[in-house]
C-alpha positions as CSV (number, residue, x, y, z in Angstrom):
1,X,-39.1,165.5,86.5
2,X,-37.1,166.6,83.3
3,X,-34.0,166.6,85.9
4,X,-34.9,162.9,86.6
5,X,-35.1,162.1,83.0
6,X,-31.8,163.7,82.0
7,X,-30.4,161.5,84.7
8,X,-31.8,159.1,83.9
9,X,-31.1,158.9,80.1
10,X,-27.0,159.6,80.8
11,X,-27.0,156.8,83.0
12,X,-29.1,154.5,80.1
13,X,-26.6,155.3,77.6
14,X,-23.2,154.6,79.7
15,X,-23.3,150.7,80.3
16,X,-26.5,150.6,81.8
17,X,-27.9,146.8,82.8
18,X,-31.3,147.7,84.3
19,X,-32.0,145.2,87.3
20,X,-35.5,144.5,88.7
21,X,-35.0,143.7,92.5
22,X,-38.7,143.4,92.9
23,X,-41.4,145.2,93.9
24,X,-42.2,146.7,97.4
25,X,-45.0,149.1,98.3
26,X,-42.7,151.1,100.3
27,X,-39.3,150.4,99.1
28,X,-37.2,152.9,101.4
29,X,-38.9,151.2,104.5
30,X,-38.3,147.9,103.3
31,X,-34.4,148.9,102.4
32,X,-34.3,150.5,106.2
33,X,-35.2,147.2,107.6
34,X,-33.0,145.3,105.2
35,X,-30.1,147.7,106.3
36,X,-30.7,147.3,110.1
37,X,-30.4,143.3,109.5
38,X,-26.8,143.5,107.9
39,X,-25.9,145.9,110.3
40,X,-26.5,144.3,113.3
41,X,-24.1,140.9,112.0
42,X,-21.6,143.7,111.3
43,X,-21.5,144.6,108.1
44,X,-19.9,147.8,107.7
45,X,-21.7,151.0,107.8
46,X,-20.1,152.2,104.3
47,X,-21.2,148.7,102.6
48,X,-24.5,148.9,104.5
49,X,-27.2,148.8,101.5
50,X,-30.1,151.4,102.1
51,X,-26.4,153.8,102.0
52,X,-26.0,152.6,98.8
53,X,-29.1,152.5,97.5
54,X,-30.5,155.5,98.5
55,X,-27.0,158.2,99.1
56,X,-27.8,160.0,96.8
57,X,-25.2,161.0,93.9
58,X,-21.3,160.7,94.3
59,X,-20.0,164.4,95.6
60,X,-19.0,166.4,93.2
61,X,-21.1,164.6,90.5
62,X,-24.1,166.3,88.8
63,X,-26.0,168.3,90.9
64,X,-29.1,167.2,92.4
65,X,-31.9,169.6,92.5
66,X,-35.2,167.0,93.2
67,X,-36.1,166.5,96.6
68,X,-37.2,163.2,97.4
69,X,-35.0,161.7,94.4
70,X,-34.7,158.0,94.6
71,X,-31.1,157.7,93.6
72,X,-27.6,155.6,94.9
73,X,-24.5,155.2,94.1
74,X,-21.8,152.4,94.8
75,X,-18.4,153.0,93.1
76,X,-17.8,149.4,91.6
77,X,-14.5,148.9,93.7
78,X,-16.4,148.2,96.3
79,X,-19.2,145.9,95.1
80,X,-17.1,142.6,95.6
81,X,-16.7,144.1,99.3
82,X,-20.2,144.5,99.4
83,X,-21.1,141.3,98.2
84,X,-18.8,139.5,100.7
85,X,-20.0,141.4,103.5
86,X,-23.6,140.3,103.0
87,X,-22.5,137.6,102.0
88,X,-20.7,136.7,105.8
89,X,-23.5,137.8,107.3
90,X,-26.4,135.6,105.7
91,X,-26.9,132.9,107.8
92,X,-27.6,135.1,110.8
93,X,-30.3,138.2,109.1
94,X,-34.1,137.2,109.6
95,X,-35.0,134.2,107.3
96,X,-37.7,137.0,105.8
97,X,-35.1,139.0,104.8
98,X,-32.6,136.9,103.3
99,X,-34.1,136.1,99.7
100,X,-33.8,139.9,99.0
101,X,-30.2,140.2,100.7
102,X,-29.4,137.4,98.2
103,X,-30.9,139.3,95.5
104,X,-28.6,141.8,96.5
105,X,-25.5,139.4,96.5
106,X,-26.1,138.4,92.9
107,X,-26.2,141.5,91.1
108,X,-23.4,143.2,93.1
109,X,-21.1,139.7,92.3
110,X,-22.1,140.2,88.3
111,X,-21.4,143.6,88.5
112,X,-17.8,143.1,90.0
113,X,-17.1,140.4,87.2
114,X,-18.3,142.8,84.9
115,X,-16.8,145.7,85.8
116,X,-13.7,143.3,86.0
117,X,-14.0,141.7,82.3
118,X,-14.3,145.2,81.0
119,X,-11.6,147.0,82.1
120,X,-9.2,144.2,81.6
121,X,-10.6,143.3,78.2
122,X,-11.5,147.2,76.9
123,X,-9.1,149.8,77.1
124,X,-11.4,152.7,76.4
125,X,-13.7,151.2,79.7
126,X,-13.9,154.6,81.9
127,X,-17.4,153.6,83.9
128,X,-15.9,153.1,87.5
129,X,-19.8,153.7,89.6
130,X,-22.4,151.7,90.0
131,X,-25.5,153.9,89.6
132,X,-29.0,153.1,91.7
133,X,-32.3,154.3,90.8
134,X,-35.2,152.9,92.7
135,X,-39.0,153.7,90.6
């Protein structure tokens, strides 16, 4: 838990915008089926969102010592990619998944313009990941 909290309090204090996505009674099964219906349209397996969500901490990061940590990681490069790619593929996932795909769309399009706005606008911006913690 303290290793948790740590992480939790370095990724608070960098930049943070805590998102509420909703709530699911199991959230990693949910994400699993949300993942197989972007993946069967074609959305690439490194955009694919239970990846992202659920990966885990960039290589070579902090090390991660708690089994079963809920954690993910998207480097913000990517999130207009990611965005587009579910985007493409909307019109063809299950109708039951699609509100939360959208979900998904929204907050990875703000965090690409914000991510954008910053480091054109701030020149001591360094935050470069997009940091995933599922409670």
């Amino acid at each position: 838990m303290t290793y948790r909290s740590a992480l939790q309090i370095i990724i608070d204090r960098n930049a943070s915008d805590p998102y509420d996505l909703g709530t699911y009674s199991k959230p990693s099964a949910f994400f699993s089926l949300v993942y197989e219906e972007t993946r069967r349209p074609g959305v690439p397996n490194d955009l694919l969102p239970h990846g992202n969500l659920y990966g885990g901490l960039p290589v070579g990061s902090l090390p991660c010592h708690l089994v079963g940590q809920v954690s993910g990681h998207l480097p913000l490069a990517r999130t207009k990619a990611a965005a587009d790619a579910y985007r493409s593929v909307l019109d063809r996932v299950d109708a039951d998944f699609r509100c939360d795909v959208q979900e998904l769309i929204e907050k990875l399009d703000f965090e690409h313009e914000e991510w954008q706005s910053a480091t054109q606008n701030i020149d001591w911006h360094t935050q470069d990941t997009l940091f995933v913690s599922l409670t």
